[in-house]
C-alpha positions in Angstrom: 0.0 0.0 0.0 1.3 3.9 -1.0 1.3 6.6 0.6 -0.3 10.0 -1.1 2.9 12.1 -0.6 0.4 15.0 -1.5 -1.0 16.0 1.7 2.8 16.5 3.3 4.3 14.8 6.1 2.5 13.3 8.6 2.3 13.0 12.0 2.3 9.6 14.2 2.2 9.6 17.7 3.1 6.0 19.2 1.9 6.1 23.4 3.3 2.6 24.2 5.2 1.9 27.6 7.3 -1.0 25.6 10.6 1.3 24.7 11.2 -2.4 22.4 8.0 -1.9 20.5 8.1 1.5 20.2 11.8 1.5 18.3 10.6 -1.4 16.3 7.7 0.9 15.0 9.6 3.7 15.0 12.1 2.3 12.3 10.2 0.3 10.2 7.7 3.9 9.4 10.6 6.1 9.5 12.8 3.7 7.4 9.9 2.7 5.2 7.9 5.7 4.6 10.1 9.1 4.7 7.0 11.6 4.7 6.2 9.9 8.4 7.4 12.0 11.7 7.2 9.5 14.9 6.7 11.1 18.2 6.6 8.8 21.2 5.0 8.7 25.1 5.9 5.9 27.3 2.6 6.5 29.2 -1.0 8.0 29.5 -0.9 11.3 30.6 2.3 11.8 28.6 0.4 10.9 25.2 -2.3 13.1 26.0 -0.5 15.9 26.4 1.6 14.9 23.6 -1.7 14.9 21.6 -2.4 18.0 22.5 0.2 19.7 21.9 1.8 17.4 18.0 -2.0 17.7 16.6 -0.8 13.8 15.3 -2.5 12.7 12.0 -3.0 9.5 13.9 -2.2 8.0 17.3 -0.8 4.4 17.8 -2.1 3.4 21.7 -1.6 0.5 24.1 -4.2 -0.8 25.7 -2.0 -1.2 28.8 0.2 1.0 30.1 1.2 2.3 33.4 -0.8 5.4 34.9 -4.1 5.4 32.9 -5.0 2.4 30.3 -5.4 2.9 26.6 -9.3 2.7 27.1 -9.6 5.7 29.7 -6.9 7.7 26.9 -8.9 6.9 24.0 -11.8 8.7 26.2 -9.9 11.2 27.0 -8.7 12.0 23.6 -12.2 11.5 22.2 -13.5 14.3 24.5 -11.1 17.2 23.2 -11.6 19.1 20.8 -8.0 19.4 19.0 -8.1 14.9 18.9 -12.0 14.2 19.0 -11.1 13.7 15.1 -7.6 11.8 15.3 -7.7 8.5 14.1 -6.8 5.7 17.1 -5.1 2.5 16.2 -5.6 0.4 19.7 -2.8 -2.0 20.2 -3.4 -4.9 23.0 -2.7 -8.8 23.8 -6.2 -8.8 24.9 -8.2 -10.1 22.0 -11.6 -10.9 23.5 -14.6 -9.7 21.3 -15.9 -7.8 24.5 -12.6 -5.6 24.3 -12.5 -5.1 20.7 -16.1 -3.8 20.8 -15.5 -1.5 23.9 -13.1 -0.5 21.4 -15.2 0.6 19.2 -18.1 1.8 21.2 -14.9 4.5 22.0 -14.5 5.4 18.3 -10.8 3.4 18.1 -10.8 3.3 14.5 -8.6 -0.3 13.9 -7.9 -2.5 16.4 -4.5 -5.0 16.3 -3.7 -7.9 18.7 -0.2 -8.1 20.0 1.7 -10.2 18.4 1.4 -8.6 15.3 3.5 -8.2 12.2 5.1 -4.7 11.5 3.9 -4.7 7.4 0.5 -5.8 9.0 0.7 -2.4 11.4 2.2 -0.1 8.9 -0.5 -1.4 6.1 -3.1 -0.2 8.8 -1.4 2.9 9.4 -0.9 3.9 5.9 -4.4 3.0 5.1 -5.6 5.6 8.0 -3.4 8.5 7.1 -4.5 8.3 3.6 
């Protein structure tokens, strides 16, 4: 899948508490897609405010992380007015259909199971920043 280099860089913000994970995304976009900027939080509050202030063209979150889950973020994010329209990719090991629907309920717009592939990810991610 392509990326449409027309609309300028964009913006990912990864909120992850797995510094691991988050340099194996980081590389694979950055390396794979040049027209990607990666901006990372290792928790909650930290990707909120993050949010807030980067104005991402789409958020990466963890379900689980350590001050706030990715559930209670999504909310938060949802309810403010400069993110209520960033897309959410929800990353979690949980894949029980009661958590993928809660999910949704939230307005995450994809929802991946950990272990996942990173073409797998970056063909969602492409797919929602285009």
């Amino acid at each position: 899948m392509k990326f449409d280099f027309s609309l300028g860089r964009k913006k990912v913000l990864i909120v992850d508490d797995d510094a691991s994970l988050q340099r194996q995304i980081r590389y694979h976009l950055e390396h794979k897609h040049e027209n990607i900027a990666v901006f990372q939080a290792m928790d909650g509050l930290s990707g909120i405010n993050q949010a807030l202030d980067v104005r991402p063209d789409l958020i990466i979150l963890d379900w689980m992380l350590p001050d706030i889950n990715g559930p209670e973020v999504l909310s938060r994010l949802k309810a403010e007015s400069k993110t209520k329209n960033t897309p959410v990719l929800m990353l979690s090991g949980r894949n029980n259909i009661g958590d993928i629907e809660d999910m949704f309920t939230l307005e995450a717009e994809r929802y991946i199971t950990k272990p996942f592939s990173l073409q797998n990810l970056s063909d969602k991610i492409i797919e929602l920043l285009n």
